[in-house]
Structures are given as structure tokens and as C-alpha cells.
C-alpha positions as CSV (number, residue, x, y, z in Angstrom):
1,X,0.0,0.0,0.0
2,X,1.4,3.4,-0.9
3,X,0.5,6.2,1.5
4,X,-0.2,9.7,-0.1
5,X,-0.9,11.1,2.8
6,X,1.0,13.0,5.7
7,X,-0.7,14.2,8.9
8,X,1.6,17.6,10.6
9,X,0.9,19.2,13.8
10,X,4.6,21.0,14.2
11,X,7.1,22.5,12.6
12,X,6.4,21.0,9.4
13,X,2.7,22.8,9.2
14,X,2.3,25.9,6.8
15,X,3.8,28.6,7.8
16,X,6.3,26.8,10.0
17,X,10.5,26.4,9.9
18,X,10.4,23.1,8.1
19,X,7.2,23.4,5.9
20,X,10.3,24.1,3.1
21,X,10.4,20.4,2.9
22,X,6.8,20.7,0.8
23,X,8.0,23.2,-1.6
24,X,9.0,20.5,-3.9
25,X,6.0,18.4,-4.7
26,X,2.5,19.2,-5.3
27,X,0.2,18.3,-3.2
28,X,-3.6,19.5,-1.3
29,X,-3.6,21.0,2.5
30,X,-6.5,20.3,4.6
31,X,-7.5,20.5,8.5
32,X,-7.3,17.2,10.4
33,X,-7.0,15.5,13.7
34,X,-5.9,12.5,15.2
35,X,-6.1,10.9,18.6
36,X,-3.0,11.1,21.0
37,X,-1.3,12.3,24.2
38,X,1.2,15.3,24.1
39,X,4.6,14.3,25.7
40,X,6.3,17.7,26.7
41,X,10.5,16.4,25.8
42,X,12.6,18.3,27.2
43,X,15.7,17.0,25.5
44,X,14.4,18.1,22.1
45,X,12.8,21.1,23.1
46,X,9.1,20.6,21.4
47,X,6.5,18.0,22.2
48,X,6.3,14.9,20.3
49,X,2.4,13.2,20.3
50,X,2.1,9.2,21.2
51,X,-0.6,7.9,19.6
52,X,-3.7,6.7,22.1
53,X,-7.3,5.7,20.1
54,X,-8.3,7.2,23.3
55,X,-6.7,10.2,24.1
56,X,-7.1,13.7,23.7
57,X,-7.5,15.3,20.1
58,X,-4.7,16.5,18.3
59,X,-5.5,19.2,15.5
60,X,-3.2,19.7,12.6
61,X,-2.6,19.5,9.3
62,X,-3.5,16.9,6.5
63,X,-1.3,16.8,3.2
64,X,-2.2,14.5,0.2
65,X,0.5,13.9,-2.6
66,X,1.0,11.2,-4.6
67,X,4.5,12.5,-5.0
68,X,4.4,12.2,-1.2
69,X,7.7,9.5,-1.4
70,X,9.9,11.6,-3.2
71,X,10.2,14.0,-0.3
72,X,9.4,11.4,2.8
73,X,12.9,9.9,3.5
74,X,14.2,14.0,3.6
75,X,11.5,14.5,6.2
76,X,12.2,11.2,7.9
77,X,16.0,12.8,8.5
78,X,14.8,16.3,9.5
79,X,12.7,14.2,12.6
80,X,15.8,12.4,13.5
81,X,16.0,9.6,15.9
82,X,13.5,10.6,18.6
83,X,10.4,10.4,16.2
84,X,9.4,7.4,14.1
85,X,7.2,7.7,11.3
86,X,3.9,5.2,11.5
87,X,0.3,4.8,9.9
88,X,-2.4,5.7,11.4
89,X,-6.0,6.8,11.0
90,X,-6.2,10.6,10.6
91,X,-10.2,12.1,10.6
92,X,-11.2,15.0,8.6
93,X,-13.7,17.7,9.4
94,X,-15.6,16.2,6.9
95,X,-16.3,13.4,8.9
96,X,-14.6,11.2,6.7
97,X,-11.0,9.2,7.4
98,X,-7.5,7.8,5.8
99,X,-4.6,6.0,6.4
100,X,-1.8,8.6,6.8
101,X,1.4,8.8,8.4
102,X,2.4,10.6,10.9
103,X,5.8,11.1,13.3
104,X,5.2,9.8,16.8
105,X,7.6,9.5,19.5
106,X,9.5,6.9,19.4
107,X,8.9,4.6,22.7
């Protein structure tokens, strides 16, 4: 299965320090949320979400590409070793859902 679809709630959101990374693909920006709790880390200075189908919701921002891998393995190196990059299900306003990824903390 190839994922087109990235779910940001950081730096990598429009109008953030790494939303550069985007610049090179086309691709369709939407409002989004997942379920998760925020870990405040200290050692990285920003805080990283774990993933919890019932925990509080996390509001960010959806992108769909199906150029999405020619950028992915850039972004996987700008998170660095305390994120990892899973799937999960990500919900639009909509009401509607899909299979994204999205950078949790890595336990």
C-alpha cells in the first residue's frame, strides 16, 4: 500500500520552519485530527504526540500527494532519531478518514 498522505501538527505545518520540505512536490492542505497524548520532551525542546485511540485530540494538518515519497525519507531525516514515522488513522472535518502517516515519538 502506498501512503499519499502525511498528517503535521509542528514544525512541518504551513507557515512553520520546516514546511520548506513541501516546496518541492505538489500536493492538497486540509484541517485534520488524530487521537493522541502530548509528551512535553525536554531534551528536544518541542512536544512529540504518542498515539492513544483514546486520548485527547490532536488538530493539525493533513497533506495529500501522490509525490508524497519523493520528499518522505528528507522528512524522515529532519525528525531524527526521537520520532518514528507510522500509519495511522487521521479524521477530517468532513467526517470522513484515511490512512496517513504521521511522526510519533518513538517509545
Amino acid at each position: 500500500m502506498r501512503i499519499q498522505y502525511l498528517f503535521v501538527y509542528g514544525s512541518l505545518k504551513p507557515g512553520e520552519k520546516a514546511h520548506h520540505y513541501f516546496d518541492q512536490i505538489q500536493g492538497i492542505w486540509c484541517d485534520a485530527y488524530c487521537f493522541g497524548n502530548w509528551i512535553d520532551d525536554i531534551d528536544i525542546g518541542y512536544p512529540i504526540i504518542s498515539l492513544d485511540t483514546n486520548g485527547e485530540k490532536i488538530e493539525g494538518k493533513l497533506f495529500h500527494s501522490n509525490q508524497l515519497q519523493n520528499i518522505i525519507k528528507e522528512i524522515d531525516q529532519y525528525e531524527g532519531e526521537e520520532y518514528k514515522r507510522v500509519i495511522t488513522k487521521i479524521h477530517l472535518n468532513n467526517g470522513s478518514s484515511v490512512k496517513a502517516f504521521i511522526y510519533e515519538k518513538k517509545r
